[in-house]
C-alpha positions in Angstrom: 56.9 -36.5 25.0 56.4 -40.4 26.0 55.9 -40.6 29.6 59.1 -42.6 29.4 61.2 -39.9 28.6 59.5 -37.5 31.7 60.2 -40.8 34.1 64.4 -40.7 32.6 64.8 -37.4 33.9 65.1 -39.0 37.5 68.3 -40.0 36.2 69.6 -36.6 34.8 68.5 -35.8 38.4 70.6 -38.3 40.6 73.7 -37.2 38.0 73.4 -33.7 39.2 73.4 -34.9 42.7 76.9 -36.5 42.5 74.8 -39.8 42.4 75.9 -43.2 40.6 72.6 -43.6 38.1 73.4 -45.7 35.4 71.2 -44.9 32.7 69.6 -48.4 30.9 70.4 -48.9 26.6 66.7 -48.5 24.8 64.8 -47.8 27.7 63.9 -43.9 26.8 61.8 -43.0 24.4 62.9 -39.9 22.2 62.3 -37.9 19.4 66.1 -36.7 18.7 69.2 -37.2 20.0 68.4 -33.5 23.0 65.9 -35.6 24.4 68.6 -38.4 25.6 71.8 -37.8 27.9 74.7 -35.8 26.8 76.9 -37.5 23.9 74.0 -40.4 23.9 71.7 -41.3 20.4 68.3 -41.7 19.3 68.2 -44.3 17.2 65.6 -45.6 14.5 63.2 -47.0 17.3 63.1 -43.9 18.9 65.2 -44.8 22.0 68.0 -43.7 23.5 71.6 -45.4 23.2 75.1 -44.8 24.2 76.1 -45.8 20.4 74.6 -44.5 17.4 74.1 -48.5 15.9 73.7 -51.7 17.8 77.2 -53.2 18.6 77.2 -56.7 17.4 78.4 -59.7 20.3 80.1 -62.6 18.8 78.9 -66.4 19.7 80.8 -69.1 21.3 80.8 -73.0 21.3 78.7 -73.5 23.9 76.0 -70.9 22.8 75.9 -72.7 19.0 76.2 -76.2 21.1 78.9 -77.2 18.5 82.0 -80.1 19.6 84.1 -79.5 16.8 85.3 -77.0 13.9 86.3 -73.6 13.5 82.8 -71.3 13.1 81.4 -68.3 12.2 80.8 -65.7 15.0 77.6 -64.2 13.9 79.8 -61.1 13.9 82.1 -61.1 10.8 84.6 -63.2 12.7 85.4 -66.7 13.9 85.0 -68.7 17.0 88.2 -70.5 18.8 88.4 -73.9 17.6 85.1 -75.9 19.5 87.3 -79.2 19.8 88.6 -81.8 17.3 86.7 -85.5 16.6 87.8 -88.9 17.4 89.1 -91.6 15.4 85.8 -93.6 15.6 83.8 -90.3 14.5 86.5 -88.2 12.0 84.2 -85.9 10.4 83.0 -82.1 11.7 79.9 -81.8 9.6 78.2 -78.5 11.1 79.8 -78.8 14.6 78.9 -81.7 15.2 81.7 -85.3 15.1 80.1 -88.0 12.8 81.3 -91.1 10.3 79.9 -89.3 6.9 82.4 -86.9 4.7 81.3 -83.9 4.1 82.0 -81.8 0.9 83.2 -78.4 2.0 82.1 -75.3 0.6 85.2 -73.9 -1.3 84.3 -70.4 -2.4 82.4 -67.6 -1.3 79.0 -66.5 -2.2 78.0 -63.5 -4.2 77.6 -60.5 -2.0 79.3 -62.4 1.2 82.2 -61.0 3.7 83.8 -62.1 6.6 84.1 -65.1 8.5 81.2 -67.5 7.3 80.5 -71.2 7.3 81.8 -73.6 4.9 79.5 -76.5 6.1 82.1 -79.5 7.1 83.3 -77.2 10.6 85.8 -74.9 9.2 84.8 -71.1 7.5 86.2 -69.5 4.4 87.1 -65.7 4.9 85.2 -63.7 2.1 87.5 -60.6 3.4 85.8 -57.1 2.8 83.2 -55.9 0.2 83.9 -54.2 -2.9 83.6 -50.3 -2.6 81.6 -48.4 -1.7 79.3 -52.0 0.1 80.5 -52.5 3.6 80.3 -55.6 5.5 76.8 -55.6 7.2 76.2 -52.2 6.4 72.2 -50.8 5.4 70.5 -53.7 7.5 72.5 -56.3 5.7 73.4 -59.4 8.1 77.0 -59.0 9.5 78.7 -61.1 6.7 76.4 -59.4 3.7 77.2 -56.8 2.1 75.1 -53.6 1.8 75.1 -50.1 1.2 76.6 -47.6 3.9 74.4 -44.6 5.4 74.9 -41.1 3.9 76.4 -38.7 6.3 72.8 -37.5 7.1 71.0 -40.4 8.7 69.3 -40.7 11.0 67.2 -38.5 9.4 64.3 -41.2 8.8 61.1 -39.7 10.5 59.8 -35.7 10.7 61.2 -35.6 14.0 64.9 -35.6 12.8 65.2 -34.2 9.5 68.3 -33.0 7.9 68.4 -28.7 7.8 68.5 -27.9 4.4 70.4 -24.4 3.5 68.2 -22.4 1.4 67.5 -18.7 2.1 67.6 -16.9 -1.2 65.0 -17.5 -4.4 66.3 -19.5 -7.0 67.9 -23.5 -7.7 70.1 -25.5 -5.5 71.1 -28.9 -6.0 72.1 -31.5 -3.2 74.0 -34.6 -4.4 74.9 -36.2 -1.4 72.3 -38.2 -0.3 71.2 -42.4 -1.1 68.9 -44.5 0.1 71.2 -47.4 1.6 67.5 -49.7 2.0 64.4 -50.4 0.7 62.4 -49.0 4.0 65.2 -46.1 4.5 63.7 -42.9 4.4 65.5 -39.0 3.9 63.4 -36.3 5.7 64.5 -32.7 4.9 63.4 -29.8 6.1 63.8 -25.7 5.6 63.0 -22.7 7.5 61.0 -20.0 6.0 61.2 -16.7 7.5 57.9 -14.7 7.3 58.6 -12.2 4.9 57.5 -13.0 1.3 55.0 -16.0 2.6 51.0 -15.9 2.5 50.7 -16.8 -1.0 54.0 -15.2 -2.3 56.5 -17.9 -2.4 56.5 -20.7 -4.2 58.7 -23.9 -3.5 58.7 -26.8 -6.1 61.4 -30.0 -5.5 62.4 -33.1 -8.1 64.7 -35.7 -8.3 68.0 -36.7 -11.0 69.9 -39.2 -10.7 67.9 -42.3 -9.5 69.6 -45.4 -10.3 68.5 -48.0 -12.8 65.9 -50.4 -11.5 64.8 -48.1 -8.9 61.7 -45.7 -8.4 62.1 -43.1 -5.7 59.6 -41.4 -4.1 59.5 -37.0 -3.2 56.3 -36.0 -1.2 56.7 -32.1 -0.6 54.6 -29.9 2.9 54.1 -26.7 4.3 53.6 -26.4 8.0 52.5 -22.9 9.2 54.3 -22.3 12.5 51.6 -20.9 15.5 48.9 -21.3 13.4 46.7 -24.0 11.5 48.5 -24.6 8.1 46.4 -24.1 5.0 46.7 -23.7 1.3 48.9 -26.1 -1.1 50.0 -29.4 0.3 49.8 -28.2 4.1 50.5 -30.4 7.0 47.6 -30.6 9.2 48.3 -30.1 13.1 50.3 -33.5 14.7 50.5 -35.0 11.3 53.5 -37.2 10.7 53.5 -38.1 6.6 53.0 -35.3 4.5 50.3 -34.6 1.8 49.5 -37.2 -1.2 48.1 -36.1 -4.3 49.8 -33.5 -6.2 52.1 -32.8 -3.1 53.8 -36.2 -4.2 55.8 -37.6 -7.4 57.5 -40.7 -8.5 60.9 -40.4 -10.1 62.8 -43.3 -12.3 66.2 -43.1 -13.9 63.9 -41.2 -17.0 62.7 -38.8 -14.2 61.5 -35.3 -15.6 61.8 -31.7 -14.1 58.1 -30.9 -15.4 56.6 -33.3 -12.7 57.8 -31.4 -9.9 55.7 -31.3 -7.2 55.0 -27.4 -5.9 53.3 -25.4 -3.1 52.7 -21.9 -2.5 53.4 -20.9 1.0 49.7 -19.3 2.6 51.2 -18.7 6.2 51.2 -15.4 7.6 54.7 -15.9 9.8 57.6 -18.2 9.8 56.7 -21.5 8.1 58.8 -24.6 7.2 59.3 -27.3 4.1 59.5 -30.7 4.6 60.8 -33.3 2.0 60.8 -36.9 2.5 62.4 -39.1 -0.4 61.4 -42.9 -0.1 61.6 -46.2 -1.9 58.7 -47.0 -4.3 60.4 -49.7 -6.3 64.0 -50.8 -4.9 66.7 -52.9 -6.5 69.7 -52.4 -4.3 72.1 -49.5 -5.5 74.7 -47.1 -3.8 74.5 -44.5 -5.8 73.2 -41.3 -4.5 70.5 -39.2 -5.8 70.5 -35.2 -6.8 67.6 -33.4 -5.0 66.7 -29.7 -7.0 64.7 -27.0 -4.9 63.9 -24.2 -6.6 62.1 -21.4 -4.5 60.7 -18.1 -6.9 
């Protein structure tokens, strides 16, 4: 673990003791959510946090260094009125009191939400997104719209894959999972008890369902647990990306079964599948995608 992490168990210490220790927001490096305090978050920086997404603050007058108008927040929201111009300077054009008119932006933008701007010191509210976009949601700004998380995330490096239940030969399908951005990324993982490996099971993985204009990404390895991996599409020792070449496929909305990446498991004990699913070609879309396994 970081050094950073060893130096935040001071803290855990001092709260033991009865102590006041205020632990510090994205000061502790982690790997998942155990390696931070109890109820806390490791977020996508690998850092601990007392919420599981940044909490937006709002802006002021003072802080934009407007005189006048009604303004976006930065937030979603609004400011308090920042003043009103005098009769020798009538108009509010961006904050500011001057002797030009200003034409004010009368409807909202495509994709917009919230509280925004219309240019002349006033805002037009955009209210909410249509279902399923949410205001600021997938990376967006906080008044664009963009695709929520899947109930999985964070789940966007090795460290913190999502458990995938699979114990007995044969398909299963998992429909619940989307890519909300073009750098998101789905890790996946399942345990492999040690009966039936070295070279007798074989695990294969594709991808239905991608939405149109998109081209998503399904690497597939094989990590032997207590001992150096080997065979198909094995994840060396401290590797963090899996395998290329035949361990990896892309999938479009014309996707087929028969390109399905596969690997037979060569470990001699327990060993366990990871999956990542990326964006190779992204036009934004909230649809889910269906991930197959099929184990034989």
């Amino acid at each position: 673990m970081p050094w950073i992490t060893r130096a935040g168990w001071l803290f855990w210490v001092l709260l033991a003791l009865g102590c006041e220790a205020r632990v510090p927001e994205g000061r502790f490096a982690c790997d998942t959510a155990e390696d931070c305090p109890s109820t806390w978050y490791c977020r996508d920086d690998n850092l601990c946090y007392s919420t599981p997404t940044a909490v937006c603050q709002p802006t002021s007058c003072d802080v934009l260094g407007y005189e006048c108008g009604v303004h976006p927040d930065g937030c979603a929201g609004k400011t308090e009125s920042c003043g009103s111009c005098s009769v020798t300077t009538p108009f509010c054009v961006d904050g500011i009191c001057g002797t030009n008119t200003c034409q004010a932006m009368i409807t909202c933008p495509a994709n917009r939400c919230g509280f925004i701007s219309d240019g002349c010191g006033g805002v037009i509210d955009c209210r909410m997104c249509a279902e399923p976009r949410e205001c600021g949601a997938g990376g967006a700004a906080p008044t664009y719209c963009g695709c929520p998380p899947d109930a999985s995330e964070p789940n966007n490096t090795i460290y913190n894959p999502e458990d995938l239940e699979f114990s007995e030969q044969g398909e299963v399908s998992f429909n619940d999972y989307s890519l909300n951005r073009s750098d998101d990324r789905d890790w996946f993982k399942i345990k492999v008890g040690a009966e039936g490996n070295n070279g007798k099971q074989k695990f294969s993985a594709w991808l239905d369902g991608i939405p149109d204009g998109n081209a998503y990404q399904l690497a597939l390895g094989i990590r032997c647990e207590g001992e150096d991996s080997n065979g198909d599409c094995a994840i060396k020792s401290g590797a963090t990306e899996l395998p290329g070449g035949s361990c990896t496929q892309t999938y479009t909305s014309e996707g087929e079964k028969s390109d399905a990446p596969q690997a037979t498991i060569a470990c001699s004990g327990d060993a366990t599948v990871y999956l990542l699913v990326n964006v190779a070609q992204w036009e934004e879309s909230c649809q889910p995608y269906e991930l197959t396994l099929k184990r034989e």
